[in-house]
C-alpha positions in Angstrom: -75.2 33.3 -78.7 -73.6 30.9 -80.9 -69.8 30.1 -80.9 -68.3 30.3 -84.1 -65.3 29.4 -85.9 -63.8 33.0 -86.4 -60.7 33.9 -89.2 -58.7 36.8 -89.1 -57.2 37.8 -92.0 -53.8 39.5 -91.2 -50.7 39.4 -88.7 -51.2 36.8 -86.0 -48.9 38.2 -83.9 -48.3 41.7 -82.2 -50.8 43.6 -79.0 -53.9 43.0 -81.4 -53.8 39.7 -82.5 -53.4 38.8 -79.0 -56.1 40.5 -77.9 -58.6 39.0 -80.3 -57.1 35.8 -78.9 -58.1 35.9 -75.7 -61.3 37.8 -76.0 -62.0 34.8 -78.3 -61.0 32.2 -75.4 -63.3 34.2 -73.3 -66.2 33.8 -75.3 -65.4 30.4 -76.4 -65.4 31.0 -79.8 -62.4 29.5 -82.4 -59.9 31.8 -83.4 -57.4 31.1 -86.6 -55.3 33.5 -88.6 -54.1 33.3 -91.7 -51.8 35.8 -93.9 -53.9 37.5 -97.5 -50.4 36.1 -99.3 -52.0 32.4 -98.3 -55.3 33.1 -100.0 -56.1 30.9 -102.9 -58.5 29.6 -105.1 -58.6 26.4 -107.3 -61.6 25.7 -109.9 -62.1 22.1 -110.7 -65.6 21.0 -113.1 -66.7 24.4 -112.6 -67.2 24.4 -108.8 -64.5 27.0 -107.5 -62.9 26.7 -103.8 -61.3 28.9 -101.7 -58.5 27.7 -99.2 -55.6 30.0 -97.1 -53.0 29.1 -94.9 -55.8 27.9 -92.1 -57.7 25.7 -94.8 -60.7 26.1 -96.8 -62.4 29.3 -95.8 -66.1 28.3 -96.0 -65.1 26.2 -92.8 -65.7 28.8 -91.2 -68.5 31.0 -89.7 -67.3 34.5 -90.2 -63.9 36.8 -91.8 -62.7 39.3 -89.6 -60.3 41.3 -92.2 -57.2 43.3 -90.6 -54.7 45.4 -92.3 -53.7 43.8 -95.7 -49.9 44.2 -96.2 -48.7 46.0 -99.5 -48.3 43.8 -102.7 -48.3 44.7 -106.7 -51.4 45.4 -108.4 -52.4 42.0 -109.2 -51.7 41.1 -105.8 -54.5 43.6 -104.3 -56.8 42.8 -106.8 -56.7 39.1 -106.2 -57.1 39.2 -102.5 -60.0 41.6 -103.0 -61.5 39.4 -105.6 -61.5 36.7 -103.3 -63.2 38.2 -101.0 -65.8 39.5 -103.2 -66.5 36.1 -104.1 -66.8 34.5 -100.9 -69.3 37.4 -100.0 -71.0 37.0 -103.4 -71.9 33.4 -103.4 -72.5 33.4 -99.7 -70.0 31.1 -98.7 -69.3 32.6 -95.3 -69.5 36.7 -93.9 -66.6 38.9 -94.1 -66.3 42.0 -91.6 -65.7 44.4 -92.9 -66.6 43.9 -96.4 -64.3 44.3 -99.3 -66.8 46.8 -100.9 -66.8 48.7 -97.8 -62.9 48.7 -97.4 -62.6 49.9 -101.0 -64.1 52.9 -99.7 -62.6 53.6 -96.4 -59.6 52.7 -97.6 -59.6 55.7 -100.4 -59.4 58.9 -98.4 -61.0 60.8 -101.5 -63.8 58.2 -101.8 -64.4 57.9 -98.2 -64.5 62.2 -98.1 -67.1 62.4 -100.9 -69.5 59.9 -99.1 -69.3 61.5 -95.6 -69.8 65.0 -97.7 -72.6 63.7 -99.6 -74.4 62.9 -96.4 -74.2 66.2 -95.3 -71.8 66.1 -92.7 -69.1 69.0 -92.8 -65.6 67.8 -93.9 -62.6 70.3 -94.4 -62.0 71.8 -97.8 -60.0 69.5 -99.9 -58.6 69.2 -103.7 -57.6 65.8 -104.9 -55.7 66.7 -108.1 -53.4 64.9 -110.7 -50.4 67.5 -111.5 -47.9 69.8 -109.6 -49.6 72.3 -111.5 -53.3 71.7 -109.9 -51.9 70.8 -106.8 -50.2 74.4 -106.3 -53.3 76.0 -107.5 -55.3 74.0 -104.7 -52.1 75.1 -102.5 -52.9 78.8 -103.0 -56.5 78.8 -103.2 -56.8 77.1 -99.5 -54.8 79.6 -98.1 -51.2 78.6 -98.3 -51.7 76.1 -94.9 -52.2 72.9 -95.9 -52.0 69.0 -94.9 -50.8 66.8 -97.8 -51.8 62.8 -97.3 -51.6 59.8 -99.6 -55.0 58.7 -100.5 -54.2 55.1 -99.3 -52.5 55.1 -95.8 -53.2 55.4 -92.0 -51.3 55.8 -88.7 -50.0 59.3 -90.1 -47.7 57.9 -92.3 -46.8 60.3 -95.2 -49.0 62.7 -93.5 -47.2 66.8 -94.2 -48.8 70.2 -93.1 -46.7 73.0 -95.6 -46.9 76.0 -95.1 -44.2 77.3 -97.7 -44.3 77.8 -101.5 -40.8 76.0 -102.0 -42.0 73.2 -99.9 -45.0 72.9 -102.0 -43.4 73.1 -105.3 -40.6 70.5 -103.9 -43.5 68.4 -102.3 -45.7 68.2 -105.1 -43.2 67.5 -108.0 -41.8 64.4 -106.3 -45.9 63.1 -105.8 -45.8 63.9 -109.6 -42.7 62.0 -110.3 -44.3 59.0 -108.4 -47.6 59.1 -110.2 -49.5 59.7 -107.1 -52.3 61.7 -106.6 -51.8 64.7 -104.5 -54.7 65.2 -101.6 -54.0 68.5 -100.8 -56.6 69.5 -97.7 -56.8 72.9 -95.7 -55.4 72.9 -92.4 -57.8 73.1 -89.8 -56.5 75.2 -86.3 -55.2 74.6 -83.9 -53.8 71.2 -84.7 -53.1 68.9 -82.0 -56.0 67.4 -81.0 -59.2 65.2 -82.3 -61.7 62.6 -81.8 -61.9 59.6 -82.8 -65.1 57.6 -82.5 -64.3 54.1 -82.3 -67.6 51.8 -84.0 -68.2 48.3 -83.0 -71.7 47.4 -84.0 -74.1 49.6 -82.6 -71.2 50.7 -79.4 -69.9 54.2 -80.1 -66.6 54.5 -77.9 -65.5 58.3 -77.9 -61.9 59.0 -77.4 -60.2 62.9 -77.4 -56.4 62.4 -78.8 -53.9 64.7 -78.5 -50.1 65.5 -79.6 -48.2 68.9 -77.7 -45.6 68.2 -80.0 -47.4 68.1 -83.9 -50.6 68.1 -85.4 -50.5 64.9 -86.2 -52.3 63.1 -83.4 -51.8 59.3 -84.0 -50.3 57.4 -81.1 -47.7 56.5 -83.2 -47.1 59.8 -83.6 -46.9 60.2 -79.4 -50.4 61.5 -79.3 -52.2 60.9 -75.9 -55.7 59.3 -75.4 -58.5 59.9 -73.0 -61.9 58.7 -72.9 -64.9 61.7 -73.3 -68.7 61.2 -72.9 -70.4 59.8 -76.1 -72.1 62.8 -78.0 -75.5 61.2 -79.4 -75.1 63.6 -82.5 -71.9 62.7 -83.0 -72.9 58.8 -82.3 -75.7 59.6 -84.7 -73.5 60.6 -87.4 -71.3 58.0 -86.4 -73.6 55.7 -87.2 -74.8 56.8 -90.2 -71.6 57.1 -92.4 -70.7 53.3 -91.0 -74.3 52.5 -92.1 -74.0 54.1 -96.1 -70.3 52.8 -96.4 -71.5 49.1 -95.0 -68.8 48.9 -91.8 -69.5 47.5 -88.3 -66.3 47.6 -87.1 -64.5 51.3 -88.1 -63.4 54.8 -86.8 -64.3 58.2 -87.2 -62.1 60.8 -86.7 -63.2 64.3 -86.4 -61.5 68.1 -85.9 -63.0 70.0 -83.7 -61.9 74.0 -84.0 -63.6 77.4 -82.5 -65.4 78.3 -85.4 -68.3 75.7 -86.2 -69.3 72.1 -85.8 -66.6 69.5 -86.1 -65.5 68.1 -89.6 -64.8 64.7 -90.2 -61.5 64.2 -91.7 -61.4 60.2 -92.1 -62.8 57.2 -91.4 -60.8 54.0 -91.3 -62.3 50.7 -92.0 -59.5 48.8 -90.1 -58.7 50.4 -86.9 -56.7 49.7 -84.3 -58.1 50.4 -80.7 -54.8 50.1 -78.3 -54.9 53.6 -77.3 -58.9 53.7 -77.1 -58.7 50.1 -74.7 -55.8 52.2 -72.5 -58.4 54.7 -71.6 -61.3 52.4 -71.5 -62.4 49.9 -68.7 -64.9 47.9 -71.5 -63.0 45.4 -73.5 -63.2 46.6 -77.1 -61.5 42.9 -78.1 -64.4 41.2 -76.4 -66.9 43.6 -78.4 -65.1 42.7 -81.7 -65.5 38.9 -81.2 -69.0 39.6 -79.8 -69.9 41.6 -83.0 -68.7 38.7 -85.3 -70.7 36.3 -83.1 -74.0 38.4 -84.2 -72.8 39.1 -87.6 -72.0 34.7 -88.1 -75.6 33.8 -86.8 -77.6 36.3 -89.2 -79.1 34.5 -92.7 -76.1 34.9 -95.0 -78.2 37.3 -97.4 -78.2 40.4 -94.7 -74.7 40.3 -94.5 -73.4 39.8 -97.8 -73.4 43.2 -99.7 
């Protein structure tokens, strides 16, 4: 196993960054990070070059993206671009993708791909007025969780169960020009699992929350470690495989009344709750994955 020089796009600070850190000292491998504000590129007689904050980025062997802070349209677009370049001319590997985060990172897009493969997802309405989305309110039953389509941790995350609410809820998304995901609630609430990908390692994890439905640790939900389902390691698999992530969760909702349904998948996860029920080192994994993914030919990793 080769030992390569590794950049993480994102904070370089807080429990993860160090993590990384130090499963990368273990391994022996070169860790930098550098901020998606840094990124940059300058074209000179037609050659372009792309540099951040920890130099010029085909110095190193492989990207490791991490949660890109908010910025204006242009902003977004650039950093993405970027990366789409470095990926298209083959400069170096980035993990995960930005193709793939486009999709994971769209809870609409990411739905209609896991649905499209078959998999059972809750019934959902994506609409574009407070008009539609109190039709979708009424026609999945009056009990429903409202999310932004970008977002994770549970962050702007609402289960309404009352007309007013609605009508109040959904003419302020209006007024922002956000589109309102408006998905039935699934019973009880409380609990789910979320299968934790890192290459071809499925860790299982049951979280739960006695206080909400939301069941984020953030949120004070509570983590233990369950025994890997091969179907749902299988399936797992599968939706990382057609949206082109190695490193990503699934979350599903189990209920009484059929198999579970996948609500999200998240194409930058965090794994402190997962590592506090776990005696594997998920960092190490990580770092190990990028080790794999750095010695392949750049053409089966560039997509």
């Amino acid at each position: 196993m080769s030992f390569p020089r590794i950049l993480c796009l994102g904070a370089g600070d807080g429990w993860h960054a160090q993590q990384l850190s130090n499963a990368s000292r273990e391994l022996g491998c070169h860790l930098e990070f550098a901020t998606y504000e840094s990124l940059q590129t300058v074209i000179t007689s037609g050659t372009p070059a792309y540099h951040c904050e920890a130099g010029d980025l085909g110095d190193f062997d492989v990207l490791l993206t991490r949660t890109m802070p908010a910025g204006s349209l242009e902003q977004i677009t650039f950093r993405l671009a970027v990366l789409h370049a470095v990926v298209h001319a083959r400069i170096i590997p980035v993990i995960n993708s930005p193709s793939a985060l486009e999709i994971a990172i769209d809870k609409f897009a990411t739905l209609q791909r896991v649905s499209a493969l078959g998999f059972p997802v809750p019934d959902t309405a994506v609409v574009q007025s407070r008009r539609d989305a109190l039709d979708a309110f009424k026609m999945l039953g009056g009990d429903c969780v409202v999310k932004p389509i970008f977002g994770g941790e549970g962050r702007g995350v609402m289960r309404i169960r009352d007309s007013e609410l609605a009508w109040t809820t959904f003419s302020t998304l209006e007024n922002l020009g956000a589109v309102c995901y408006v998905q039935k609630f699934v019973p009880p609430g409380g609990s789910d699992i979320r299968l934790l990908v890192v290459g071809d390692t499925v860790h299982a994890i049951r979280r739960t929350n006695t206080k909400e439905f939301r069941t984020n640790v953030s949120s004070g939900g509570h983590c233990e470690a369950i025994e890997v389902d091969e179907q749902q390691t299988e399936m797992a698999h599968r939706i990382c495989q057609d949206i082109g992530l190695r490193f990503a969760s699934v979350d599903l909702l189990q209920f009484d009344h059929g198999p579970p349904k996948v609500i999200e998948v998240n194409g930058i996860p965090g794994w402190k709750g997962a590592q506090s029920v776990n005696t594997d080192k998920i960092a190490v994994e990580i770092v190990r994955e990028l080790q794999v993914q750095a010695a392949k030919p750049s053409e089966s990793v560039c997509r």
